[in-house]
C-alpha positions in Angstrom: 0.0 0.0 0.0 1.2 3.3 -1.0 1.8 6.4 1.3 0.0 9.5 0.0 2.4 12.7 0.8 1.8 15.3 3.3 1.2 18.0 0.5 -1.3 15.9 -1.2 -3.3 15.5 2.1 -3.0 19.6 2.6 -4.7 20.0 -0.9 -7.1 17.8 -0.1 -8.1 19.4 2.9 -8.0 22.6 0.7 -10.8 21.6 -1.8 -13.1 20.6 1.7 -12.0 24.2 3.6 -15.1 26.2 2.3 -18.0 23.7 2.7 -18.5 24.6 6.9 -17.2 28.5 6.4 -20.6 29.1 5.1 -22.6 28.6 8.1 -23.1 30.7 11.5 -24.6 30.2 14.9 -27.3 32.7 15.9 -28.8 33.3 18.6 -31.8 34.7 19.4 -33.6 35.8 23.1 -37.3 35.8 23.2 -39.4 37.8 25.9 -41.9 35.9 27.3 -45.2 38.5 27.4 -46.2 36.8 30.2 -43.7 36.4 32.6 -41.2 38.7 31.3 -38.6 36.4 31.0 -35.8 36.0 28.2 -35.4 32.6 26.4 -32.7 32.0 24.1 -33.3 30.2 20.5 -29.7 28.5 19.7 -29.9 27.5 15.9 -27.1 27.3 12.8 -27.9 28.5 9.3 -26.6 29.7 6.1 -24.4 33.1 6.4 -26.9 34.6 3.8 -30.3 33.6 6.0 -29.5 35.5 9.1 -31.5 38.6 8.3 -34.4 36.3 7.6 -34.1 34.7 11.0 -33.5 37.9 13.2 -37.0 39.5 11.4 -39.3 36.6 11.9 -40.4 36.8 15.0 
């Protein structure tokens, strides 16, 4: 069995780096009208839906 080189396994990784760079983690706190209190609403999207999720309500 062959060894693959380092710099092949660095190019590799290359071709893979942008498929997770195009997500975030927003997060979100919610009054509760009735009690007052703040809950938080943890979720990960695409970079270019954020302004979607922070103007639904």
């Amino acid at each position: 069995m062959a060894k693959v080189s380092k710099n092949a396994r660095v190019a590799q990784r290359s071709q893979n780096a942008g498929s997770g760079r195009d997500h975030v983690k927003v997060v979100k706190s919610i009054k509760d009208p009735k009690t007052g209190k703040y809950t938080y609403k943890e979720v990960i999207i695409r970079k270019d839906k954020v302004e979607e999720f922070f103007a639904s309500k």
